[in-house]
N, C-alpha and C positions, 0 to 999 in steps of 0.2 A: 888382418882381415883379408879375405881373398876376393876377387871380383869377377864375377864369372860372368861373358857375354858372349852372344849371337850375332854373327852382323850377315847382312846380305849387301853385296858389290852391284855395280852398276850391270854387269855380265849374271848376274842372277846367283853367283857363286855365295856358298853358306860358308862359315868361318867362324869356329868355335873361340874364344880367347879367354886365359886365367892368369890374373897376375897379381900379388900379395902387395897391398899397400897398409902403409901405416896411418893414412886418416882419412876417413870418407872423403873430404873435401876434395883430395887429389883423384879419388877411385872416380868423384862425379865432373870432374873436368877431363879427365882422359875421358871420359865417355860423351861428353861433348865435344870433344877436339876430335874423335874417331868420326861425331854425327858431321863436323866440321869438314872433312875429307871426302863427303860423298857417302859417305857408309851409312847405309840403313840399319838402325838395332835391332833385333828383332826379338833379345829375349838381355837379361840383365839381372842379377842378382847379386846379391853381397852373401857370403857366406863370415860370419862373427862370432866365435866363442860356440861354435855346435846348433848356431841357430842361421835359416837362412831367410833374407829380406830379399824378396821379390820386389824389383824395381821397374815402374811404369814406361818401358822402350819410348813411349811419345815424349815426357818429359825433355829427354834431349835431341836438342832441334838446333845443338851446333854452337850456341850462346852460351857464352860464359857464367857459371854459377857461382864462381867462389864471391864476386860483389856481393850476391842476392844473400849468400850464405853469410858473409860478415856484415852484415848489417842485420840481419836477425839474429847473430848473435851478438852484436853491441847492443839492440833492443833490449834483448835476455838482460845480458846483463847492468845495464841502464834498471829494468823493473826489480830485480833480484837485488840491486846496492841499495834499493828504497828502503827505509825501516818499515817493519811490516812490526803492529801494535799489535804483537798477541795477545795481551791481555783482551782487546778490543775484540778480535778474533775466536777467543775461549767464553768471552762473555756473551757475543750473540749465540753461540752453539747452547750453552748454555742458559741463555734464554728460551731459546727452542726447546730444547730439554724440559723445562718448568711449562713449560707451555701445552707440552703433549700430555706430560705429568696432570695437571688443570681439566683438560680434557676426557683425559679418561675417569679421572675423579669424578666430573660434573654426570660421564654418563654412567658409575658404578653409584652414585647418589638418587638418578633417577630410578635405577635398578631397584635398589632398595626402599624409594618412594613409592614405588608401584608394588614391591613386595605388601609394604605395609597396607597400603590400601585391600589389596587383595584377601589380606587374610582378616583384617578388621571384617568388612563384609564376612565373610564366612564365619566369622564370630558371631556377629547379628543374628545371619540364618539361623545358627545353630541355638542359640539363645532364644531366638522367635520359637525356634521349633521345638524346646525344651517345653514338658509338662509339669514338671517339678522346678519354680526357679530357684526353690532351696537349695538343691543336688544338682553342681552341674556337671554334664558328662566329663569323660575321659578326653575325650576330642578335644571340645572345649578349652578345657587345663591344659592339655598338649601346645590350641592355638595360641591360647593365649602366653604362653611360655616363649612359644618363638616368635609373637607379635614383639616382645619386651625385648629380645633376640635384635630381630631386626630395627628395632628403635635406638639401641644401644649399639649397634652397628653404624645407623643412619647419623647420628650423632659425632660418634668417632671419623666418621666420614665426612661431614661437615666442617668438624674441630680442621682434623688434616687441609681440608680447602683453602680454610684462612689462611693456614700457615702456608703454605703453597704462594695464594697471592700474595700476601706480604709479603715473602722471599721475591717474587718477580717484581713487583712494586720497587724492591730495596735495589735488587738490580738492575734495572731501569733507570733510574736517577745515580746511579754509578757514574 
């Protein structure tokens, strides 16, 4: 990794500087120990594998960072040695999952509650409006074919719900 900096001197002089280090930690204590000297930074970057990280010039204000640094990474790694219960992990996700699953079911149930109503009524009319109620239209036979439609849908959608909350139910008490 390269580290590329600006500094400005007490005489106002600008001073470009690069030099290749092998671990951030050392690239960000030279660049304290420069703020350490009187040297204003005025620009700072790390250049890493063809990508560059622009680095905040105020950050160094001459104080040492490797402490700050190894202690958030014994943190790190303190939280990272914890067993982490993926099953616990896969199971809430997967609660969520069944949960959204429930939702969109409840509102694809009303969907087709409202279908049903809809076209029952327009059977009525049509039936009211019939002169012959021996012969019923064409319409009619049509409605009522996808009334039967949508009940046999509304049903199968219903069936699915149950199963639905039973599975979240059963997960649940996991």
């Amino acid at each position: 990794m390269f580290l590329i900096f600006t500094t400005i001197d007490s005489e106002n002089q600008l001073r470009d500087f690069s030099w290749w280090f092998s671990s951030l930690e050392i690239a960000l204590e030279v660049l304290s120990s420069v703020a350490l000297r009187g040297k204003q930074i005025i620009k700072a970057e790390i250049l890493d594998n063809d990508q560059r990280i622009n680095l905040s010039p105020e950050a160094f204000d001459g104080s040492t960072m490797s402490s700050s640094i190894q202690q958030l990474e014994s943190e790190w790694q303190q939280i990272l040695s914890e067993p982490v219960n993926l099953r616990s992990v896969h199971n809430e996700w997967l609660v969520a999952l069944v949960r959204k699953r429930i939702r969109d079911n409840e509102a694809h149930i009303a969907q087709l509650e409202l279908a049903i109503k809809t076209t029952e009524q327009n059977c009525r009319r049509i039936r009211n409006s019939i002169c012959d109620k021996r012969c019923p239209s064409k319409q009619l036979k049509e409605l009522e074919v996808l009334l039967n439609q949508y009940k046999q849908y509304l049903f199968n959608a219903q069936t699915r719900q149950k199963k639905i909350l039973d599975q979240l139910i059963q997960m649940q008490t996991q």
